[in-house]
C-alpha positions as CSV (number, residue, x, y, z in Angstrom):
1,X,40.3,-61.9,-30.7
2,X,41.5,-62.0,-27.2
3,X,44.5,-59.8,-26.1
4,X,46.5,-60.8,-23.4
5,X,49.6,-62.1,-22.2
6,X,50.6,-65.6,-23.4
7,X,47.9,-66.1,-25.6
8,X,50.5,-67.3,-28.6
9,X,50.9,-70.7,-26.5
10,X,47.4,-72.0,-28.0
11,X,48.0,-73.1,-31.7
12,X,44.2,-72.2,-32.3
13,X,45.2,-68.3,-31.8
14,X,48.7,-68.3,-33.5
15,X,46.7,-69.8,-36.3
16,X,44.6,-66.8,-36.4
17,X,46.9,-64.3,-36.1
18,X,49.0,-65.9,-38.9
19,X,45.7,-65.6,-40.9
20,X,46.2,-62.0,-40.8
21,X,49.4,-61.4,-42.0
22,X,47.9,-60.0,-45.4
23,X,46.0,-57.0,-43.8
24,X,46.7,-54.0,-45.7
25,X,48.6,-52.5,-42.8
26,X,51.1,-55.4,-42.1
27,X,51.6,-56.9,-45.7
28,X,54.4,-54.1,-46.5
29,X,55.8,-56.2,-43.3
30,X,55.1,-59.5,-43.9
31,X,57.2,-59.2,-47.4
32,X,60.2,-58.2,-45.7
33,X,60.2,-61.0,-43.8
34,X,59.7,-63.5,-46.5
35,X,62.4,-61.9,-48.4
36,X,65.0,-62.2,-45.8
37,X,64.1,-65.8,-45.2
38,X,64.3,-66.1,-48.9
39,X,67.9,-65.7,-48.8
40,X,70.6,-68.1,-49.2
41,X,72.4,-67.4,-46.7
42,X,69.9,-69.1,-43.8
43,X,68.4,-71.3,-42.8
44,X,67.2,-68.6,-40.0
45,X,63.5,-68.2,-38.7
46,X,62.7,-64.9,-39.0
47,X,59.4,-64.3,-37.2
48,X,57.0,-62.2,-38.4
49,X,55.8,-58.5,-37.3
50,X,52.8,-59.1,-35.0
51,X,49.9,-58.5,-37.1
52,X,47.7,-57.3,-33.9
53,X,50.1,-54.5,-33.9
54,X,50.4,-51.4,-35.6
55,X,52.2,-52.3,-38.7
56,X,53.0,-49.7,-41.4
57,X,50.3,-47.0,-39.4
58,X,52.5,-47.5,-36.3
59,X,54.2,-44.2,-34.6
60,X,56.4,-45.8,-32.3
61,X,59.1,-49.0,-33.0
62,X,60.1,-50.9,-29.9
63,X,63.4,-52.6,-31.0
64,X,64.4,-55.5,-29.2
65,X,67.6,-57.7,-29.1
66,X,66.8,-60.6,-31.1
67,X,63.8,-63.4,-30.8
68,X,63.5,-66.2,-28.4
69,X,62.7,-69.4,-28.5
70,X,58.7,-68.7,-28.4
71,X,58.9,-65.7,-31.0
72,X,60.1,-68.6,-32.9
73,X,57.7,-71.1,-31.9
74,X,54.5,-69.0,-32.3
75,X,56.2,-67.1,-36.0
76,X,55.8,-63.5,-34.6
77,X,57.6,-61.1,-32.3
78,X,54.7,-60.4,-30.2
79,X,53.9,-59.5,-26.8
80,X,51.3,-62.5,-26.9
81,X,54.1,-65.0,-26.3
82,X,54.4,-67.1,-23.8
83,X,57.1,-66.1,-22.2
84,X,57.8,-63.4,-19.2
85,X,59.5,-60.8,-21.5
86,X,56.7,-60.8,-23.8
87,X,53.8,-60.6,-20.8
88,X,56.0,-57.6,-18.8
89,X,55.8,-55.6,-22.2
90,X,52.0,-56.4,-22.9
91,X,51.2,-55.4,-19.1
92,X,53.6,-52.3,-18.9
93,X,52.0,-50.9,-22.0
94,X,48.4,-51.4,-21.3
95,X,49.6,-49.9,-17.4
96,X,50.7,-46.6,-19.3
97,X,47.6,-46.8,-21.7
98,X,49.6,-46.6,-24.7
99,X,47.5,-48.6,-27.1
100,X,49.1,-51.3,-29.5
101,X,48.1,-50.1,-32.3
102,X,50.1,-47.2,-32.2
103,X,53.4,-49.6,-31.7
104,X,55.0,-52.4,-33.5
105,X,57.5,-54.3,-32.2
106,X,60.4,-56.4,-33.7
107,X,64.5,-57.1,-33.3
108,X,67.8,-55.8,-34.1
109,X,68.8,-59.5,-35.0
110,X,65.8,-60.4,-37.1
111,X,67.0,-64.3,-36.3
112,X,66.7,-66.9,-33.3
113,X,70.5,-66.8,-31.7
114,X,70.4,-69.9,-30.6
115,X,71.4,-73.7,-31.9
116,X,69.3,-75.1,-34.8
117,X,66.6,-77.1,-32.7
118,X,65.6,-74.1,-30.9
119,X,65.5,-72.3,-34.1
120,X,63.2,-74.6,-35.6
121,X,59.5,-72.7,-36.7
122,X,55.9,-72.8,-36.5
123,X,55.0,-73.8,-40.2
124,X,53.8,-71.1,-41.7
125,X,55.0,-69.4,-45.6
């Protein structure tokens, strides 16, 4: 699988990286985030964890503030998205060598701020 910025644009690679939201090391991950958007309380799109990522095995969380509009789009909170935020972060971590798998990366505010359309999500369960 190809890593590099703005790769979640391409439905073709968001579909494989949602195909591995059951590996053993993201599954703990991928719970959570079903049951929060389980709850009544929604209806907010919680994007996944990036499966590419760390997951459970990772030694270092970079919180961020909450997901955008292609976090939401492409299901995860990944520095695949296509947008600038997500392609600094992918770039200033390969500059400093630290590799992804060590890192997982997800928000404070687990839910698209934002008006319902934008909050609307990739289809996946």
């Amino acid at each position: 699988m190809t890593d590099a910025p703005k790769t979640l644009d391409h439905e073709e690679v968001r579909t494989a990286r949602h195909a591995l939201l059951e590996a053993p090391h993201i599954t703990p991950l991928t719970a959570f985030v079903r049951q929060l958007r389980d709850k009544p309380e929604g209806p907010y799109a919680e994007p996944y964890f990036d499966p590419c990522d760390g997951g459970t095995a990772a030694e270092c969380l970079f919180p961020l503030e909450a997901p955008g509009p292609r976090a939401i789009k492409s299901g995860s909170v990944s520095r695949n998205n296509p947008d600038e935020t997500a392609k600094n972060f992918f770039v200033l971590h390969q500059e400093a060598g630290i590799d992804r798998t060590r890192t997982i990366v997800w928000n404070i505010v687990p839910w698209h701020v934002g008006n319902a359309q934008q909050s609307k999500i990739w289809p996946v369960t």
